[in-house]
N, C-alpha and C positions, 0 to 999 in steps of 0.2 A: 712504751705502749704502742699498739698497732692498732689501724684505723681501719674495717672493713665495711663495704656497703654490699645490705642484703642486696640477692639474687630480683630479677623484677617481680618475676613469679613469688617469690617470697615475699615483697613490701607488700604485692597486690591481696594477699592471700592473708597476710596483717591486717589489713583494712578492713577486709572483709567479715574476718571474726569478731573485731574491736568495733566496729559497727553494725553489724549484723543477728549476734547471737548474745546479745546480754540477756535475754528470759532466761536462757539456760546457762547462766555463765558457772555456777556449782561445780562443774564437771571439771575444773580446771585442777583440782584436789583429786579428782579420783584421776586423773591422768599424769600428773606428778606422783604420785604414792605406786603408780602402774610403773612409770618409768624407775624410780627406784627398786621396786621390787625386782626389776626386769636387770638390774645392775648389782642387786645382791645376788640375784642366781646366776650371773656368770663369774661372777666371782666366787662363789662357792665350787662350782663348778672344776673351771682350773686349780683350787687351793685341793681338791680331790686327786685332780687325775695329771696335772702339771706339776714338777718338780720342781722347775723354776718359782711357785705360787705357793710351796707348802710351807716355809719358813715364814707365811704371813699370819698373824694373828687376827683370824677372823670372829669377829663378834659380830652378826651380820642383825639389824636395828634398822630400824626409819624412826627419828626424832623430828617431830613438828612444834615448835614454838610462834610465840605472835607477841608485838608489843603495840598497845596500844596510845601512848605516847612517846617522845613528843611525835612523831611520825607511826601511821601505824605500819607493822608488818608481819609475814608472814615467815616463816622458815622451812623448811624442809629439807634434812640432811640422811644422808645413807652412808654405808661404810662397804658399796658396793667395788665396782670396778674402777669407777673415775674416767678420767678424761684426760688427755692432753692438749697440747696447741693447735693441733691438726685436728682432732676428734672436735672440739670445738666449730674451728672454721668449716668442716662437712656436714656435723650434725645439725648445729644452732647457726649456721649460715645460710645454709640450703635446705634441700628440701631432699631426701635420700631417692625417696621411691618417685617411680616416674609418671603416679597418680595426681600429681599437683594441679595439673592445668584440668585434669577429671574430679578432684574435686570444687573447684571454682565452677566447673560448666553446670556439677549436680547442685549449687547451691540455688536453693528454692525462693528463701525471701522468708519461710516460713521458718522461724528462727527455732523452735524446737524441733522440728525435720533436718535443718540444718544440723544441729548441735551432735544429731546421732551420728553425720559422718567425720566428727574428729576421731582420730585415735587411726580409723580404717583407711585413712590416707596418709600414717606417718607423720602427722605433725601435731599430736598431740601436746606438745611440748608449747608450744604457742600459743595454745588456750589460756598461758595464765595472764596473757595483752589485755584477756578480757576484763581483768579485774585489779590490775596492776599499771603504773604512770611507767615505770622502770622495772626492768629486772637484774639481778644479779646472780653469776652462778661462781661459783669457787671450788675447782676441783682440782684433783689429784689421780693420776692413773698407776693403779695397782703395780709395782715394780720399778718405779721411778721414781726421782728426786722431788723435783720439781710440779712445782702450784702452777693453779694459773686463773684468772679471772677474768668471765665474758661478764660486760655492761650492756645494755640496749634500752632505748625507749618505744623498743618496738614498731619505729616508726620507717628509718633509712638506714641507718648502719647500725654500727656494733663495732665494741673496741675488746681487745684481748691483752692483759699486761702480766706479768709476774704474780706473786701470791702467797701465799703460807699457810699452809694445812699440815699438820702434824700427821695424821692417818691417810691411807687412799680413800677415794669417797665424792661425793658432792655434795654440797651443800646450796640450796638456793634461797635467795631471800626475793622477796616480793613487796615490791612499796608500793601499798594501796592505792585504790583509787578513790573518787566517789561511788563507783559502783562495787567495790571490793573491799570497803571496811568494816560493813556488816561481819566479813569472815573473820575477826579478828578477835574470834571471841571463844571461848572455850567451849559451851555450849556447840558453837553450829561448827566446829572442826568435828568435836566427839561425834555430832548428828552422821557427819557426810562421810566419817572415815567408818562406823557402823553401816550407814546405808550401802555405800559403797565397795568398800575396800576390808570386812573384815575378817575374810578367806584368806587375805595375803599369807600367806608362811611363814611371814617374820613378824615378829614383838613392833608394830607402831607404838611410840611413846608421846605423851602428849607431856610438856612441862607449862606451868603458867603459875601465876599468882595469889595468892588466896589468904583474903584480911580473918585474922583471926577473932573468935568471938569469946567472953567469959561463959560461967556457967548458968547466967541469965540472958544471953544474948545479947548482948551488948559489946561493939566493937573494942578491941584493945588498943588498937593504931600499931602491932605489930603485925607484917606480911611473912606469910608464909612460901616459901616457892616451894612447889609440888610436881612429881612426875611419875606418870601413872599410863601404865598402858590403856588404850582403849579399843586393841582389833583381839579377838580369837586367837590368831596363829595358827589355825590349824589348817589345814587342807581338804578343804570340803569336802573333796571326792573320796577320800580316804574313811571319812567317819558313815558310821552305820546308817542305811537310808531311814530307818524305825526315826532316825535323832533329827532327821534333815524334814523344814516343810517345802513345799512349794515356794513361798515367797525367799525362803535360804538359795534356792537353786535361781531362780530370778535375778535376785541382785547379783549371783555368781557370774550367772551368763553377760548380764547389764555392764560388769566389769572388764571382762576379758573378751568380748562382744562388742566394746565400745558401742554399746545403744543404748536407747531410752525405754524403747520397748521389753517388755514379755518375749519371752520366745514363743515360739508357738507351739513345742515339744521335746519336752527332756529325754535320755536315754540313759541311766545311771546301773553298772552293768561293775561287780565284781569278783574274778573266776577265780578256786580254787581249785588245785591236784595236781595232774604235771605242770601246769604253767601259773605261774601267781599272775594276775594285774588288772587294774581298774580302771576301765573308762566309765567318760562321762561327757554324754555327746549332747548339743543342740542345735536345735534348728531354726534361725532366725524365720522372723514372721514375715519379711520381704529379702528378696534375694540379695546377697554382696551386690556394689556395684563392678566389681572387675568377675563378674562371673564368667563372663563369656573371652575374657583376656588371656591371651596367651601366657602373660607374665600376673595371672592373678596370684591372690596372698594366701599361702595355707591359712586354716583354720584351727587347726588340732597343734597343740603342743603335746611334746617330749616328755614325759621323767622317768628317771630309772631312782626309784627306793626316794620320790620326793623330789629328786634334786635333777631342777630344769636341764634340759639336754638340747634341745631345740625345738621352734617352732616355724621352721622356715624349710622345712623338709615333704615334700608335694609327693613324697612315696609314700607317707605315714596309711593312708587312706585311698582310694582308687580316686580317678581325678572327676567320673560322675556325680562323687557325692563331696566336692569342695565346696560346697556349702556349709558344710557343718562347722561348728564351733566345738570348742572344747579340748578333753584331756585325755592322753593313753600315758598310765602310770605302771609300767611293769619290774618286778620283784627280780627277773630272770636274764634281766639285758648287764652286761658289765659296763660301768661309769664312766669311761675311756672309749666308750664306743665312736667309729668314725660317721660319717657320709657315708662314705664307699661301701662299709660293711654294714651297716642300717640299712643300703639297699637288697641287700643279699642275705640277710639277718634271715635263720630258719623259726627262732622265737619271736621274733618282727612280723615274718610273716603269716606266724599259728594267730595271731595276736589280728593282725590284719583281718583271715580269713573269717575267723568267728564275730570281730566286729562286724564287719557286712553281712552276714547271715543275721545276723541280732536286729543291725540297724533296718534291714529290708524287713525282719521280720514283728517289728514295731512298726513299721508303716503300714503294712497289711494288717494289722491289727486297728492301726487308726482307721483305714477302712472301712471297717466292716463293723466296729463299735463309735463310731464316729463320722458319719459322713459330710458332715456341713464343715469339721475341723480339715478332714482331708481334702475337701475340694479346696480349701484357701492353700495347703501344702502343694496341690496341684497347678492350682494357675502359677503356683509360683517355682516351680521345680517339675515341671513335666520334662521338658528338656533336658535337661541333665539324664533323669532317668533315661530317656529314652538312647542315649549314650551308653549308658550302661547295656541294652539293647546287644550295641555292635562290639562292645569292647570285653563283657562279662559274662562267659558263656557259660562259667561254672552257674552264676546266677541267673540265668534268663528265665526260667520258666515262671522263677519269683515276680522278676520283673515282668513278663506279660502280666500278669495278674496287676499289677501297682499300675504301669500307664493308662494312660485318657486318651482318650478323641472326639472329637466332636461326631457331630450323625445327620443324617439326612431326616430322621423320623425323632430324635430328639431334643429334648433341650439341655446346656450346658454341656458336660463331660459323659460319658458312657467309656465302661471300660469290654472288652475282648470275652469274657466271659457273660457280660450283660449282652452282648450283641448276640450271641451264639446264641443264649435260651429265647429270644424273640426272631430267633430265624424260620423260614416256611420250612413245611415239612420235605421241598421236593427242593430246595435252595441248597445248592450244589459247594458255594465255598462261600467267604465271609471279604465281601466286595469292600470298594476302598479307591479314593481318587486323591492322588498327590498333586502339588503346584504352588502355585502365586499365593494369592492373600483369600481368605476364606468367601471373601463376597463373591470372587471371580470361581470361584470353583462350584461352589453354589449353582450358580447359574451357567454349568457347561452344560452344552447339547450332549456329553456323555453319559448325564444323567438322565436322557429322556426316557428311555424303553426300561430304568430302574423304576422309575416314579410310578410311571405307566402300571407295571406290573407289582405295585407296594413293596418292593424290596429294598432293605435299608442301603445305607452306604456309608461309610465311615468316612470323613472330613478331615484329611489330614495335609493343613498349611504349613506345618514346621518344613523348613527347608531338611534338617535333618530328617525326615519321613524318607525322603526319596534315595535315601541311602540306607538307612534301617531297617524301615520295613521289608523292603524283598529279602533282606537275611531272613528273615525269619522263618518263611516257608511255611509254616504252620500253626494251629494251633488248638490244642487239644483233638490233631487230627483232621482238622476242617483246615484246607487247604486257603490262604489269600491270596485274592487274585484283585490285581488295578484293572477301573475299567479304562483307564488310557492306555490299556495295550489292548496286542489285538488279540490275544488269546480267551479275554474273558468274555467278547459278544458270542462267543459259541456258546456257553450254558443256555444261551437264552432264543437259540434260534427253534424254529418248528420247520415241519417239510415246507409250508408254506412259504416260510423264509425264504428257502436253500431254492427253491424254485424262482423265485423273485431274483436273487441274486443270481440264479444262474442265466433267465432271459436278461440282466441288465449287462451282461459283458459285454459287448460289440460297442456299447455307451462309454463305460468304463475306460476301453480299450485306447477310445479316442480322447478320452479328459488325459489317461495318462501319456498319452503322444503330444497332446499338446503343452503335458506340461515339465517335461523332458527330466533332467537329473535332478529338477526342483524335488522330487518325491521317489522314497521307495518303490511305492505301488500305489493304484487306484482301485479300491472295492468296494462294491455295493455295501449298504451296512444297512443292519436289519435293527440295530438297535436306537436310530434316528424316529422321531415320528415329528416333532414340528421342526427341527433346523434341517439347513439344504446338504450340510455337509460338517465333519468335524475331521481333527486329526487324533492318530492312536501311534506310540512306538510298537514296533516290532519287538518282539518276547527278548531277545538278545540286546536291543540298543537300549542307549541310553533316552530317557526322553529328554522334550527339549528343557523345560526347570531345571534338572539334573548337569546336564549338557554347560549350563549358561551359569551354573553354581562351581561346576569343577574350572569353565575359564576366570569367573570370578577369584577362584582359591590359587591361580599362577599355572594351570594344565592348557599352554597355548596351542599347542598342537596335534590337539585334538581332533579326527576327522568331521566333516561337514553332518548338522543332523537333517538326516530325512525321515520324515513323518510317514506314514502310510496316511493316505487319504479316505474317507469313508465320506460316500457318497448316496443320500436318502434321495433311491429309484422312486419313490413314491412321491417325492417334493415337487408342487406343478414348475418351478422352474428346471428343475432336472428333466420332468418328462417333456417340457418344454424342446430338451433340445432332443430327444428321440429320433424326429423327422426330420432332424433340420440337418440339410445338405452345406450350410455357410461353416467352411474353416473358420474365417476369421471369429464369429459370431463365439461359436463351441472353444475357440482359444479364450477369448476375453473371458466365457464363464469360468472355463477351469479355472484361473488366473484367481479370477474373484473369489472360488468357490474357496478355493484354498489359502488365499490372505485373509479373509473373514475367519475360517476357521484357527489359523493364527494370532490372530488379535483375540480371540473368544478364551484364549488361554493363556494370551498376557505374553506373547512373542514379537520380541520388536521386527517390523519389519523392516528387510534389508533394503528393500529399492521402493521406498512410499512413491516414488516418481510414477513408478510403474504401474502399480496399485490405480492411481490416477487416473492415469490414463486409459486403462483398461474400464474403470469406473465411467467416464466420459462417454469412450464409446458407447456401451451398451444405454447409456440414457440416452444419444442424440438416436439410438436405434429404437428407444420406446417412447422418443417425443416425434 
């Protein structure tokens, strides 16, 4: 026998379940019956399309038994793939996936919020600490001789010794706790493997005891032992939607979703003629937490004619909508299929193609017959779509229609189509200001000469905006134009303007000599009315958010940004310096003019020293 101590992240992440989530501690069945099933389809699997696997007699079964004295327990065996010594020590020692210390940070305190992220960090397996003093597992890996059996009390280690199982398989037993022997009962297994688990594909069997009666009722003192399945078997997605309700697709998703909740929208889609196959997509009601991780976890699984193929494949679906949950089952894929050729797959990809057209076009439908449902879909998934934006050009037009943005003239979300039909009749293109966080943007002096003239503005903080939206150039014809460039204060100039801006160049001339390679350029701006000065990029640069998001992303050597300066000839401290013959005076303002308009837009500045000092002078000048 071998003596191992769990990983720290593993004790710590014991604790936490074993005292944190016993409201919800139930789940520990549907995440056992999940992992069994998930060991019968790979062994089905290979006993298909491996040679090595076909001389095995598969009968593929989940048996759950309980004995409620002298000790109570629980059982749960499969006759899936099994394990070895090594499969052991990686599985049920650590912790696989490298969400561990992200699921400890997401734990709330709020013991059924918590409960929803087992399963989505891999360690569903663990859950049964919750209801169990000890566990035992006893398995056998398909093609081998040799048993072997992990002990733990779920607390510090774990032992691994020899064994004896006649078939491949596992089998686990669970020794109750006080909080876990309610389970021990016939009743609330039948309850939670219906609630739960009764989609699985394979035959659950349940066996237990049962006193027998005469034909007056009256006990005999003979027991009966009885086994009796108690799931469906059949494949949800497979049977006719006519047969399926709402709450059938719920618990579906609730299983394979590892959540508590409802989803927020099902998508249940079966093609016939050149192509057979059947999905069945959902949309959780709050976003994964590795949504935004490089190494986040597909959502969609595999099968070809039923039989699981994988769910660990990030090509299944484009990667804007790895959100989704759910099943692509197709009639047309061979069972042998690789990786390699899954990515290349031209029935993979017909299959692909018409999912996203479906899926986008279920959402535009929630739209427009549902808008209170769609806005919860949208706070919670506008980014991703908006990805879709830069990476799906076959879909874009869809997609402009589906994104949000926030507005200068509205509340909550408004979409591109809603902005166009409240645009003025003589309003030239469909304006828009990218950056920092929505309160800062709010409040730029770029907004002023908008507000002024009641022209809206679309509010767009996602940092992804500033990379998206100028793709897009257009829409329905109506050109977008940012008002931080300098292209878009022309729509709004008059001759009066252009006459103003043209007697302030001698002024200009001199902020931009004073303020040397700090700046592109210095120009009058006409779209200022109460601030002294703001900055705009140039149509071709990048701006500075943009700028300060690609050195964030590792692009160190990137050229320096310069702003174009825009300076309100009208502001009494501008005209201020008109007359004024002091160098020094006219440097200190530019100086100021242009670090204020820096900080108005959330740019760190590089020499506060400076800023300072220049700040000083001009006070001991007005005291």
């Amino acid at each position: 026998m071998s003596k191992h101590t769990f990983k720290t992240e593993v004790s710590q992440l014991l604790h936490l379940i074993i005292h944190s989530l016993y409201s919800h501690k139930e789940i520990f069945l549907r995440e056992l019956v999940s992992n069994a099933s998930d060991a019968l389809d790979k062994l089905k699997y290979l006993t298909l399309t491996d040679d090595a696997y076909k001389e095995i007699a598969f009968d593929p079964k989940i048996d759950i038994s309980f004995q409620e004295s002298p000790s109570k327990t629980i059982t749960i065996s499969d006759d899936g793939i099994g394990m070895n010594k090594e499969d052991l020590t990686n599985q049920l020692g650590t912790i696989a996936r490298s969400g561990t210390k992200a699921f400890i940070d997401q734990l709330s305190g709020d013991a059924k919020k918590d409960a929803n992220l087992i399963g989505q960090f891999g360690v569903g397996f663990y859950s049964c600490f919750m209801v169990a003093d000890r566990v035992e597992v006893l398995t056998r890996k398909a093609g081998e001789e040799q048993a072997w059996i992990w002990k733990s009390d779920g607390k510090s280690n774990f032992t691994i010794e020899e064994g004896q199982r006649e078939e491949p398989g596992t089998t686990i037993t669970l020794f109750l706790n006080d909080e876990g022997v309610e389970y021990a009962s016939r009743w609330e297994i039948d309850q939670l493997v219906k609630k739960y688990s009764n989609h699985i594909p394979f035959p659950i069997f349940l066996s237990y005891d049962q006193k027998k009666y005469d034909d007056k009722g009256k006990e005999t003192g003979e027991i009966e032992h009885k086994r009796e399945q108690i799931n469906s078997a059949a494949a949800l997605w497979k049977r006719p939607k006519n047969e399926l309700t709402d709450e059938d697709y719920h618990e579906f998703y609730k299983s394979i979703g590892h959540d508590s909740e409802e989803p927020l929208l099902y998508i249940h889609t079966r093609a016939e003629g050149t192509l057979e196959y059947t999905t069945l997509f959902f949309v959780p009601k709050h976003a994964p937490f590795d949504l935004y991780q490089a190494d986040y976890r597909p959502g969609v699984k595999l099968y070809v004619k039923r039989v699981f193929i994988t769910d660990d494949e990030k090509e299944l679906m484009p990667t804007y909508l790895r959100f989704l949950r759910g099943v692509i089952d197709s009639e047309d894929l061979p069972l042998n299929v690789s990786r390699e050729i899954l990515q290349q797959n031209r029935v993979l990809n017909s299959i692909r193609t018409a999912s996203v057209k479906k899926v986008l076009g279920e959402f535009k439908s929630l739209a427009e017959n549902n808008p209170e449902t769609y806005n919860e879909f949208i706070t919670e998934y506008n980014r991703p779509l908006k990805e879709g934006l830069y990476s799906d050009f076959a879909n874009r037009d869809l997609l402009l229609e589906l994104v949000r943005f926030k507005s200068t003239s509205q509340e909550g979300f408004t979409s591109l189509a809603a902005y166009k039909e409240r645009m003025k009749e003589d309003q030239k293109a469909i304006y828009y200001i990218t950056g920092g966080d929505e309160e800062t943007l709010r409040s730029s002096p770029l907004l002023e000469a908008y507000k002024g003239k009641g022209i809206e503005v679309l509010v767009m903080n996602d940092e992804i905006d500033e990379i998206v939206v100028p793709s897009i150039g257009k829409f329905n014809d109506v050109e977008l134009k940012a008002v931080n460039r300098t292209g878009a204060a022309d729509d709004l100039k008059s001759d009066d303007d252009k006459k103003t801006e043209e007697s302030a160049k001698p002024l200009m001339e001199k902020l931009k000599k004073a303020l040397g390679d700090r700046v592109k350029d210095v120009v009058a701006s006409t779209r200022l009315s109460d601030s002294p000065s703001c900055i705009v990029a140039d149509e071709d640069d990048p701006t500075a958010q943009l700028q300060q998001m690609l050195k964030a992303m590792g692009q160190k050597n990137m050229p320096e940004f310069k702003p174009i300066l825009e300076v309100n000839p009208t502001h009494p401290i501008v005209k201020g310096l008109e007359s004024s013959g002091d160098d020094s005076l006219i440097d200190d303002v530019a100086q100021l003019l242009l670090d204020q308009a820096l900080l108005i837009e959330g740019v760190e500045l590089k020499k506060p020293a400076e800023f300072v000092k220049h700040l000083n002078r001009i006070l001991e000048k007005a005291l």
